[in-house]
C-alpha positions in Angstrom: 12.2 12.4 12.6 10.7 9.0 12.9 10.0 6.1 10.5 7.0 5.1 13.0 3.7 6.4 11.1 2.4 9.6 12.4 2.4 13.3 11.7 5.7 14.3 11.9 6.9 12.4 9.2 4.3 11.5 6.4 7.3 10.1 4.7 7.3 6.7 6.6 6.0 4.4 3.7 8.6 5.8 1.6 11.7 3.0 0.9 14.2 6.6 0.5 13.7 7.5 4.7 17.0 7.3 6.2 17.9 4.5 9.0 16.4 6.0 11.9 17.8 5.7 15.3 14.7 5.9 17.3 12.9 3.5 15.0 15.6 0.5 16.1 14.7 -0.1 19.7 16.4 -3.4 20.2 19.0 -5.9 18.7 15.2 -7.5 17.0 12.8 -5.2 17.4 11.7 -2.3 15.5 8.9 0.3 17.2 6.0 1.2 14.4 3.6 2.2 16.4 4.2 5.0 19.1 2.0 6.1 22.3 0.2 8.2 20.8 -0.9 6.4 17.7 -1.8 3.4 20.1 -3.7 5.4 22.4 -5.8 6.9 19.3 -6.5 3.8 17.7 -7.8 1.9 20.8 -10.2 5.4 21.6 -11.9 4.4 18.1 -11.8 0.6 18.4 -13.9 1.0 22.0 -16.1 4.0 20.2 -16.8 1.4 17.2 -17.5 -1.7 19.6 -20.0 0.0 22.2 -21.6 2.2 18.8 -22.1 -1.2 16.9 -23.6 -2.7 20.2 -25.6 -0.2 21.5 -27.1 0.2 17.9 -27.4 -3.5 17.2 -29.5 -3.8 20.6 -31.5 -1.0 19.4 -32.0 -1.7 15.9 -32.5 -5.3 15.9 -35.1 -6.6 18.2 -34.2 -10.3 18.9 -30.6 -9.0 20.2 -32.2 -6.4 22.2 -33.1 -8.0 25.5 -29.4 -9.2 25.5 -27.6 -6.3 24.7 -29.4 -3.0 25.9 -29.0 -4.2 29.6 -25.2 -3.6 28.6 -25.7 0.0 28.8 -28.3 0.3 31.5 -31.6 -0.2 29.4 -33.2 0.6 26.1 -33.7 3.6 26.9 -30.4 4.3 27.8 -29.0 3.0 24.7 -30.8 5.0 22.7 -29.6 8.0 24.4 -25.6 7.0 24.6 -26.0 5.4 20.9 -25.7 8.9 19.4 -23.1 9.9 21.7 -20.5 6.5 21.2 -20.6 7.9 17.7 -19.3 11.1 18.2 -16.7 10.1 20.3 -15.8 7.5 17.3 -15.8 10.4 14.6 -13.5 12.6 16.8 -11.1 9.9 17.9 -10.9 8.6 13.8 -10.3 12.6 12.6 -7.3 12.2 15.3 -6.4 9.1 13.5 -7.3 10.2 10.0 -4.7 13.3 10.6 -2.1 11.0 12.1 -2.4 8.6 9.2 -3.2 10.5 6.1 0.4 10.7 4.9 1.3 7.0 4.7 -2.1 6.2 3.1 -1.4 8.0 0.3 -2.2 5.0 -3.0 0.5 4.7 -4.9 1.4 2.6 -8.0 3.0 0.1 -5.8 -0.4 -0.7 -4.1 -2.2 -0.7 -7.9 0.0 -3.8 -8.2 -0.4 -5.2 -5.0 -3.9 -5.4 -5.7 -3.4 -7.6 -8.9 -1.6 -10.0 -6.8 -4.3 -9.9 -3.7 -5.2 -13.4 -3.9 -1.7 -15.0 -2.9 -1.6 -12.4 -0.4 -4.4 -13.8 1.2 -3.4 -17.6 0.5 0.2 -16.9 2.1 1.4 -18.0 -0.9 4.6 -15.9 -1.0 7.0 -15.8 1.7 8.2 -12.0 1.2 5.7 -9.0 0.7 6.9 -7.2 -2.1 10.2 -5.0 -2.8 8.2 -1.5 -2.7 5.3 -2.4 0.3 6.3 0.6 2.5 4.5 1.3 5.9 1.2 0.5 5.2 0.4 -2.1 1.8 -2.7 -1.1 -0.5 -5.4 -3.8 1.9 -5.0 -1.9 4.4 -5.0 1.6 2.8 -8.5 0.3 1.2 -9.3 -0.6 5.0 -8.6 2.9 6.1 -10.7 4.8 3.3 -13.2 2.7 3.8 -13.5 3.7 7.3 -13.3 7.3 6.2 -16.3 7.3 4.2 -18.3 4.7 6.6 -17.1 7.8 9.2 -18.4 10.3 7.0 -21.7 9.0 6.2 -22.1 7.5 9.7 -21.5 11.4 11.0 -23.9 13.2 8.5 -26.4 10.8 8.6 -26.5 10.5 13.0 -27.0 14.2 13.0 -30.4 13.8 10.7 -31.4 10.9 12.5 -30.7 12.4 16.0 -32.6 15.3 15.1 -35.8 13.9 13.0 -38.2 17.3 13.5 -35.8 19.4 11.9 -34.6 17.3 8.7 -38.2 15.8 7.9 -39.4 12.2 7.6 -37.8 11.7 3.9 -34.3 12.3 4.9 -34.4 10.7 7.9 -35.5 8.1 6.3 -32.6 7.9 3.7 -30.4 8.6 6.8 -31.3 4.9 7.9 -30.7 3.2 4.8 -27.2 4.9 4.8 -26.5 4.6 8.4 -26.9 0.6 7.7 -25.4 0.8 4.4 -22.0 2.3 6.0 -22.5 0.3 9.2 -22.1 -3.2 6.9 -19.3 -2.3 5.5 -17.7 -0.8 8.5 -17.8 -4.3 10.2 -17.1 -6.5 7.3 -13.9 -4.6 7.6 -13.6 -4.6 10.7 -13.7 -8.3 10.9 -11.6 -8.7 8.5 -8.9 -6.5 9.9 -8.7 -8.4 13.7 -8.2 -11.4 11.2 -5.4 -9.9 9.4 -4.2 -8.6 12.4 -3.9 -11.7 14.5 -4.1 -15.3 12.7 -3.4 -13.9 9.4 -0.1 -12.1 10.1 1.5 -13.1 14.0 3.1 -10.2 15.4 0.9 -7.4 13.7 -1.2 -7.3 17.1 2.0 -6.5 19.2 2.1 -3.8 17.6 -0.7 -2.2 18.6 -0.1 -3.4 22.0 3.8 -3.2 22.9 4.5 -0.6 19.9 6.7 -3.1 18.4 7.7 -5.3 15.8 10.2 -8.3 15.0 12.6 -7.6 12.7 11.4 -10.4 10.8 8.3 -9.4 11.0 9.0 -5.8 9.0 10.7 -7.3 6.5 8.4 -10.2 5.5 5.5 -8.1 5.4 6.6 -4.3 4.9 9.9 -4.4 3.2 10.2 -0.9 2.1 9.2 0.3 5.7 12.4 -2.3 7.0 14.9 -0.9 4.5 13.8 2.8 5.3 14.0 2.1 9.1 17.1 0.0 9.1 19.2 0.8 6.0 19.3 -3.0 4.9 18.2 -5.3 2.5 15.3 -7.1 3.4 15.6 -9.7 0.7 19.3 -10.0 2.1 17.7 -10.2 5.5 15.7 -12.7 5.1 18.3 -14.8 3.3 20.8 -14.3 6.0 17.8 -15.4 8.5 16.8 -18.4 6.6 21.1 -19.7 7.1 20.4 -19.9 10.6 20.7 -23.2 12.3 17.2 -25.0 13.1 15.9 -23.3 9.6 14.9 -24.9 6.7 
């Protein structure tokens, strides 16, 4: 068992995991994320990227002189467009499998969301009590993606094959295909924001594997009790008695 997120233990946003042994990998570190789930989640981070460039070069025509030669031409845009985003719906149902567990909403994240905007202002200096592996903004972050996956899956196949669907729903299919493909990078802004200059330390994680000790409990408490068997609040306490701290 392992109190890093994945499939063989959907339990790891739960605060009643025991310590874990292979979660502690160093007197300060804990590891969250594991090979695997790094490996995954880079495959659809590159699919997304050369998807949402390829199709910007192709959809908008001002970009397109600038991007296209990227991939070798208009022409060959259009033709590896289609295929970038199959390779992002198969690397995301690897992810979605991985992930579904600890993305379960819970009442914990209903009440996360009333306090949202003093998340965002840094306001508080502990996440809290019950925030277990994942906290509700980024669970909305990952359905999001879901769905933007979804409809950017059925609505590519209708658009890669016009002659058989007709002009209406191919013409739907592009409304949709934007539609989802806003959202998807509204969120996906906002998620290398929250993952670097909102929260220092999150990207390690998806680098190294991971984490600071410090880090888990400010911002995942109930993940830091479950890997470690301690108090966070007590943690941080103890942390904050340290000489050179204020």
């Amino acid at each position: 068992m392992t109190t890093s997120a994945g499939p063989l233990d959907e339990r790891a946003g739960s605060a009643t995991v025991a310590p874990d042994r292979h979660t502690v990998v160093g007197a300060d570190e804990l590891l969250r994320h594991p090979l695997r789930t790094r490996v995954t989640h880079w495959s659809v981070a590159i699919f997304f990227v050369l998807g949402l460039l390829s199709g910007m070069g192709i959809y908008t025509p001002w970009l397109y002189k600038w991007l296209t030669p990227l991939f070798g031409g208009g022409p060959m845009a259009r033709f590896l467009h289609p295929w970038f985003g199959v390779g992002f719906v198969i690397a995301f149902a690897f992810e979605f499998f991985n992930w579904r567990g600890p993305m379960t909403w819970t009442a914990g994240d209903s009440r996360w969301m009333r306090r949202m905007k003093s998340y965002a202002l840094n306001e508080e200096k502990l996440e809290s009590p019950d925030v277990g592996f994942f906290n509700a903004g980024q669970k909305m972050y990952f359905w999001v993606i879901v769905w933007s996956a979804a409809v950017f899956l059925l609505t590519g196949i209708l658009m890669w094959f016009p002659e058989v669907f007709g002009r209406v729903l191919v013409a739907i299919s592009y409304v949709l295909h934007d539609v989802a493909a806003l959202a998807m990078l509204g969120s996906f802004i906002i998620h290398i924001y929250e993952g670097t200059a909102q929260q220092p330390g999150t990207f390690h994680s998806m680098t190294r594997g991971t984490v600071k000790r410090n880090w888990a409990w400010t911002h995942h408490p109930a993940w830091y009790r479950a890997a470690t068997g301690r108090n966070p609040t007590e943690a941080y306490e103890a942390d904050q008695k340290k000489p050179g701290k204020e």
